[in-house]
C-alpha positions as CSV (number, residue, x, y, z in Angstrom):
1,X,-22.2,-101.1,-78.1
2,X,-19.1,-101.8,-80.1
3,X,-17.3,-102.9,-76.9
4,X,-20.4,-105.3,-75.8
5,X,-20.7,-106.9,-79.4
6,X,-16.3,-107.3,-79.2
7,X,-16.7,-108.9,-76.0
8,X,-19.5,-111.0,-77.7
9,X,-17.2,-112.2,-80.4
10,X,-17.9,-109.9,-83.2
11,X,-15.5,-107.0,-84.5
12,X,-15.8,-104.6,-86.6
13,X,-15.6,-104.8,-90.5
14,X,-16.2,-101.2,-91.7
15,X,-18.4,-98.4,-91.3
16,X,-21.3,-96.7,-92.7
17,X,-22.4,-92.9,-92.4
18,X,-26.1,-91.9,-93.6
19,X,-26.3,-88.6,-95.3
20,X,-29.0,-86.3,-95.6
21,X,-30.2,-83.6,-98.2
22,X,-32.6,-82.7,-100.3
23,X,-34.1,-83.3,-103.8
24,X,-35.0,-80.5,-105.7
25,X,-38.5,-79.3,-105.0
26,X,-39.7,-79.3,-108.5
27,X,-38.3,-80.0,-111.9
28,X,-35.2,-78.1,-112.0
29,X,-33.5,-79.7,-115.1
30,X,-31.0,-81.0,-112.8
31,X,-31.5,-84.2,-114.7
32,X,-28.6,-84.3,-117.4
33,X,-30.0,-85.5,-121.0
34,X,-29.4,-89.2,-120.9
35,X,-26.1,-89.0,-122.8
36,X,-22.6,-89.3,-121.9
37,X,-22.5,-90.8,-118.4
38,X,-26.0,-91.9,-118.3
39,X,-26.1,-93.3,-121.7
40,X,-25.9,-96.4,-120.4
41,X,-28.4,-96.2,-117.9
42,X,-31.3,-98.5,-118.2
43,X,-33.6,-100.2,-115.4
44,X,-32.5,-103.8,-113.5
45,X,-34.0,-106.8,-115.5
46,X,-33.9,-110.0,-113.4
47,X,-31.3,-111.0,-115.3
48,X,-28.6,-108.9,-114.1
49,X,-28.8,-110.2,-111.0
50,X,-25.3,-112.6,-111.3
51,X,-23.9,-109.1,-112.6
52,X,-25.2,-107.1,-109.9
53,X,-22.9,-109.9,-108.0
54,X,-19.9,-109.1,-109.9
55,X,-20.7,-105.4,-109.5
56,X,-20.6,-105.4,-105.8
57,X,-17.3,-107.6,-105.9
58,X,-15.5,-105.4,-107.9
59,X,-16.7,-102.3,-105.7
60,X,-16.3,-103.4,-102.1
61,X,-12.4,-104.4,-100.8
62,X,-11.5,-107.4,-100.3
63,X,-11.1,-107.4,-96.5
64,X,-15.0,-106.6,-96.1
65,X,-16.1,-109.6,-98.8
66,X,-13.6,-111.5,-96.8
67,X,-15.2,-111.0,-93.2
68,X,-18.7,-111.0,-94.7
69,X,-17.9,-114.2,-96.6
70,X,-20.5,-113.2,-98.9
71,X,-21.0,-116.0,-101.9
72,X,-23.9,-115.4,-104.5
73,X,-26.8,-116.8,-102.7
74,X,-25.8,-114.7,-99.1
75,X,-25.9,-111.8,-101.3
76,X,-28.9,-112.6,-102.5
77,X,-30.4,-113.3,-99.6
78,X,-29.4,-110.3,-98.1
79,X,-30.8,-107.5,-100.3
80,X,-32.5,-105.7,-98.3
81,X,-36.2,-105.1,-99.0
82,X,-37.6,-101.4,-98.7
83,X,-41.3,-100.3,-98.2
84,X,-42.5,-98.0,-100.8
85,X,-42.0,-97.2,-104.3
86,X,-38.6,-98.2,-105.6
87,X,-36.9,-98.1,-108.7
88,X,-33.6,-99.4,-109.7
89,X,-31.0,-99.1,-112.8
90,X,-28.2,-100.3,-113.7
91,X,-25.0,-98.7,-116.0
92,X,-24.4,-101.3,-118.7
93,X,-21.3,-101.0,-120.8
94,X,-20.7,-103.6,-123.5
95,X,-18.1,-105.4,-120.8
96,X,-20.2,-105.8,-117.7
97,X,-22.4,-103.6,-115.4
98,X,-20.5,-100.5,-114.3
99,X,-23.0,-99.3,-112.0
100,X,-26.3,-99.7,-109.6
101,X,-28.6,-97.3,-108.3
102,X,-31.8,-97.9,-106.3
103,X,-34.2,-95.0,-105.7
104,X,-36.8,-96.0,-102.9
105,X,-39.8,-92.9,-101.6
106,X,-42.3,-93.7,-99.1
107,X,-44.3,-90.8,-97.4
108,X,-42.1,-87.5,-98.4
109,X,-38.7,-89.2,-97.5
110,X,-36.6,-90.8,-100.4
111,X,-33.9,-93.4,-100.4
112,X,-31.2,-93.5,-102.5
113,X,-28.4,-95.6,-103.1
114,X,-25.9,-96.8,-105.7
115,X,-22.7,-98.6,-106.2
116,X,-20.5,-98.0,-109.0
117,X,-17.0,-100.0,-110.3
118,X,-13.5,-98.4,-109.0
119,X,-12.7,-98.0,-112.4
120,X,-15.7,-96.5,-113.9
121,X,-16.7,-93.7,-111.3
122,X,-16.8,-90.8,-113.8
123,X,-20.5,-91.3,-113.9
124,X,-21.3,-91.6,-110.2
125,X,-22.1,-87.6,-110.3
126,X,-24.6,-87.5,-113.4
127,X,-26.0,-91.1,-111.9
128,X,-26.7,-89.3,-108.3
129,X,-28.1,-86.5,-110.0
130,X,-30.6,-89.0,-112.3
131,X,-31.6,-90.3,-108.8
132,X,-32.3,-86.9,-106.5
133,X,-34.0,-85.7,-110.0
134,X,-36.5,-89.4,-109.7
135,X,-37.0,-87.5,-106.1
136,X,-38.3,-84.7,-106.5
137,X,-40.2,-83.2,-104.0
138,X,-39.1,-85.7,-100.9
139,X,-38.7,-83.7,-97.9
140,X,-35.9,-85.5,-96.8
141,X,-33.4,-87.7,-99.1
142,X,-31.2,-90.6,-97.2
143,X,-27.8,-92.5,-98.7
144,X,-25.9,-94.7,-96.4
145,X,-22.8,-94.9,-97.5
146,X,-20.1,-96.9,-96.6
147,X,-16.9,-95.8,-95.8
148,X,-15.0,-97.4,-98.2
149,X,-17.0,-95.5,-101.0
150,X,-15.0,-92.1,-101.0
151,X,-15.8,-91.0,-104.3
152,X,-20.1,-90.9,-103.3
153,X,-19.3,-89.4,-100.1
154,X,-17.4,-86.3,-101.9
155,X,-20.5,-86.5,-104.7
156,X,-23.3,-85.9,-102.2
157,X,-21.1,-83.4,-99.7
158,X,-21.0,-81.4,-103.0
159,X,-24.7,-81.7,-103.3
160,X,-25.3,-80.3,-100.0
161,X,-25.5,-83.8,-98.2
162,X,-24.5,-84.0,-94.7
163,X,-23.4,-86.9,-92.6
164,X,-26.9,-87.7,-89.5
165,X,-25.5,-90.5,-88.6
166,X,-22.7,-93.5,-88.2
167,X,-22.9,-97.0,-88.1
168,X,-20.7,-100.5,-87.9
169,X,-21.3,-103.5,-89.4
């Protein structure tokens, strides 16, 4: 299909790989006391929202916002919208959001998803942790990650995620 949509005009920007694993099955105190890296961890009030903005800028490269020529209002307008229960939190330092992470279950499966700043990703473990703890007992937990986010592909390989599946946007 990536040759049709070429020939169609499109290209390719980057790519995307959906891991699966698991949640714990029950409360295994996986869940780190909400200090250090989680200290800041508090749930999304609509007012972050220009922050959650800034947040993706400062954590996708520049050649992706540049094809995706993605201003506020695209961005808004194209969070995606998930069936089911869904939380999400946000890592707030004094200087600006550091970090996002959206927990979504419906049925058994659970979603999980964050982005974190380039310069602030020695939280993104204890924050992935927070979410597959919110998950416990899914039968099957999915992240789709984007390739340029190396640091959450290495956190959930060593958390027994494995890449199903690869995408192009």
């Amino acid at each position: 299909l990536v040759q049709a949509a070429r020939s169609a005009g499109f290209y390719p920007s980057y790519f995307e790989l959906l891991y699966e694993g698991s949640a714990p099955s029950s409360a295994s105190g996986l869940r780190a006391p909400i200090t250090g890296a989680l200290a800041s961890l508090r749930k999304v009030a609509p007012s972050d929202d220009y922050n959650l903005f800034r947040l993706y800028t400062a954590a996708t490269p520049p050649e992706v916002r540049t094809h995706a020529g993605m201003s506020f209002d695209h961005w808004m307008s194209s969070r995606e919208r998930y069936r089911g229960r869904r939380q999400e939190f946000v890592t707030d330092t004094n200087a600006a959001l550091q970090g996002w992470l959206r927990i979504t279950r419906s049925s058994r499966t659970g979603q999980l998803g964050t982005t974190v700043n380039p310069d602030y990703e020695r939280g993104l473990g204890a924050t992935v942790d927070f979410g597959l703890e919110s998950l416990t007992g899914a039968r099957a937990v999915l992240c789709l990650v984007p390739e340029y986010q190396i640091s959450l592909n290495r956190v959930l390989t060593e958390r027994g995620f494995q890449p199903v599946s690869e995408y192009v946007m």
